[in-house]
N, C-alpha and C positions, 0 to 999 in steps of 0.2 A: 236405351241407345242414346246415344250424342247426340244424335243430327234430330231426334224425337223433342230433346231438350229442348234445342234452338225451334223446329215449330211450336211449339208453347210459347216461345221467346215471340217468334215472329208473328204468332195469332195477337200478342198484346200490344206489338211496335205496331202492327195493320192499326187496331183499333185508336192507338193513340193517334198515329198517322191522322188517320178521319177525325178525331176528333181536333185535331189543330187545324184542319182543312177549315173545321167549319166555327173554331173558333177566330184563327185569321177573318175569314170573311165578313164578320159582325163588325169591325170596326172599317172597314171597306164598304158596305152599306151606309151606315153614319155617315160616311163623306159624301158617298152618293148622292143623301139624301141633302145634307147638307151643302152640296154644290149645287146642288138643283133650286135650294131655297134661295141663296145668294144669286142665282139666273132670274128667279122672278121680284128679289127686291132691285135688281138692277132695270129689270123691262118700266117697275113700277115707277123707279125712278128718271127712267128716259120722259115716263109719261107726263109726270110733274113738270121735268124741264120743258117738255115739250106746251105743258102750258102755260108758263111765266115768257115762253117765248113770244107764244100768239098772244099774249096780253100785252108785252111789250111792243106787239106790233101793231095791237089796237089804240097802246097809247098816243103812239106814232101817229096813226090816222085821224086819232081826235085832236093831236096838236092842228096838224096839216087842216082839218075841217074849219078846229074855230081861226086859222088864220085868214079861209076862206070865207070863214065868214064876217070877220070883220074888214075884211076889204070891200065883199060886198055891200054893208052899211056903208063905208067911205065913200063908193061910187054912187049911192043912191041917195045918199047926204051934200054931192056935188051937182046932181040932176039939174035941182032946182034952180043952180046959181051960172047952168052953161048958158051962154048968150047968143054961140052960134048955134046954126041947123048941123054942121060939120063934127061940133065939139059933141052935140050932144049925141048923134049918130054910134061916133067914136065910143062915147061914155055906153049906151048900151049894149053896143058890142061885147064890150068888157063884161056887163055885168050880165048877160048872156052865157058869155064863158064862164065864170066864175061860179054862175048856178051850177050848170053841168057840171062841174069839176067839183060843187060840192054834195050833189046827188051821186056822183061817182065814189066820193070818197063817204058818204053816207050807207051805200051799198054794201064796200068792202069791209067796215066798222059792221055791220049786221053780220056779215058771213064770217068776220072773224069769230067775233060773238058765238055765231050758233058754232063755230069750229071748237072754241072751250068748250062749250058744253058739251059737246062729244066726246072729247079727250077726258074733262071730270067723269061722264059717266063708266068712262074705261078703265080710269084711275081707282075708281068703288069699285067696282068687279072687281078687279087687280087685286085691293086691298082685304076684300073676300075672300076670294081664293086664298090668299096669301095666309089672309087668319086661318084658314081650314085646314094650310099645310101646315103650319106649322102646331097646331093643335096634334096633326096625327103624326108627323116626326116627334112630338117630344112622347106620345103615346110609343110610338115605335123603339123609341133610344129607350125609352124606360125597360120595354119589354125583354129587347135583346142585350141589356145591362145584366138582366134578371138569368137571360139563358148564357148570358158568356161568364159569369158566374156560377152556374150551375156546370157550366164545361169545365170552367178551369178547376174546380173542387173535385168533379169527377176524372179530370187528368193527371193530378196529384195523386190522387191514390191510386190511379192506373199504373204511374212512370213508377211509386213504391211499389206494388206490385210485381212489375219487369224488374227491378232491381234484385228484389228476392228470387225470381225465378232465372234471371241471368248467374247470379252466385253459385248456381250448379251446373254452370256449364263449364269447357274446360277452359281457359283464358286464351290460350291461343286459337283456338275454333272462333271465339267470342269474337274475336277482332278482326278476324278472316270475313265474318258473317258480316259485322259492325261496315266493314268496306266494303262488300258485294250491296249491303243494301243501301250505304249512300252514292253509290250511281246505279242505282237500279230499281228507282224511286220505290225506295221501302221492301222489296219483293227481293231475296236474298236467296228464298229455298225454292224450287219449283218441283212437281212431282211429276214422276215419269209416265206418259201416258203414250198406249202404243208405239213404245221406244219412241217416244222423240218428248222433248224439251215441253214441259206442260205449259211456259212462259214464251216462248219464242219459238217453239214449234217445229224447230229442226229436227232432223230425222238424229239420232244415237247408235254408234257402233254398236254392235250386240254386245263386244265385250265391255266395256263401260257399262252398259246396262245389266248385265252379268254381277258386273262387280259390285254393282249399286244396291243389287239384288242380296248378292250376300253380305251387306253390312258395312261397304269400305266407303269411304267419304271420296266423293268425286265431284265437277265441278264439270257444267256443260260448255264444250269446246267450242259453242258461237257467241252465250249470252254472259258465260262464265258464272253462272248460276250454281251453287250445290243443287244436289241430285236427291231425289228421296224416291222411292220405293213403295206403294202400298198394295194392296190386294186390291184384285178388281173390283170386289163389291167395297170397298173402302174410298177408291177411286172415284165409285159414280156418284160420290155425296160430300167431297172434297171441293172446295171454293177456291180454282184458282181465280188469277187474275193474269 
């Protein structure tokens, strides 16, 4: 029978189907992986910047320090030379302030301090991590190199396959079938199960399925599906989809 032809036809196009599903997807993982790795050399690199900042803003502090400090020597190099009780009153005031402001600015120089080093220690993890991902991505790109190689040489001889086995079907069915399965993602034949549509499930005139029964090429009037026919006990070990 004809329409027996194209399920032969159509059990090979399923199988290739799946197997481009899961050949597509091998290099869709690779980006995956590979976007993810580009996400953590970008954190590792916030991390970095983030410490050339605080050291730039330590540098900052030690300018400001030895300013203050050498002002403070200026004032306590003039102590000795004030003459009045007023002048000198005034000069320790200063140098009063100048301490504070440079024990303040000694304080923030430490907490900067200990702030790199917590950013360093983050940056090691970071870079940890980083080695370990990228060790098991090029493990992984190796692997599914291995299996999407192993797909495509087993797709090759599948699609030869369907080639040979479509050369026996009639050219015009061929094409009818060719356009019910590309909008009907891949599923082109559907078998009749309790009169209705084994793919979409609508109920089937009885004469349709009559017709179907005896041999004539029919096509179901919801999914536009061909029609096929088998025995009950045929039916309950049939894989639709």
């Amino acid at each position: 029978m004809p329409l027996q032809k194209l399920l032969d036809v159509q059990k090979v196009d399923l199988k290739i189907q799946g197997m481009e599903i899961e050949a597509s997807a091998i290099p869709r993982q690779i980006r995956d992986w590979e976007s993810s790795l580009q996400i953590h050399k970008l954190e590792l690199n916030k991390l970095i910047q983030a410490i050339e900042e605080r050291r730039k803003e330590q540098r900052q502090l030690e300018r400001s320090l030895e300013q203050k400090q050498t002002a403070l020597v200026k004032f306590n190099t003039q102590l000795p030379l004030i003459k009045t009780n007023r002048e000198y009153k005034a000069i320790l005031l200063e140098v009063d302030t100048v301490e504070k402001e440079i024990g303040d600015l000694e304080e923030q120089i430490l907490s900067k301090m200990d702030e790199v080093e917590g950013v360093e220690v983050q940056v090691k993890q970071k870079e940890a991590e980083l080695r370990k991902m990228q060790q098991e991505i090029e493990k992984e790109k190796d692997r599914l190199q291995q299996q999407k190689n192993a797909l495509d040489a087993c797709l090759k001889d599948t699609r030869s396959e369907r080639q040979q086995m479509a050369a026996g079907v009639e050219v015009s069915l061929l094409n009818q079938y060719d356009r019910i399965r590309s909008h009907k993602g891949g599923l082109a034949i559907a078998h009749i199960r309790d009169e209705s549509c084994g793919a979409c499930h609508m109920a089937l005139p009885p004469q349709l399925v009559n017709e179907v029964m005896g041999g004539r090429i029919r096509a179901c009037p919801s999914c536009s599906r061909l029609l096929h026919w088998e025995e009950e006990e045929q039916q309950d070990g049939a894989d639709e989809q």
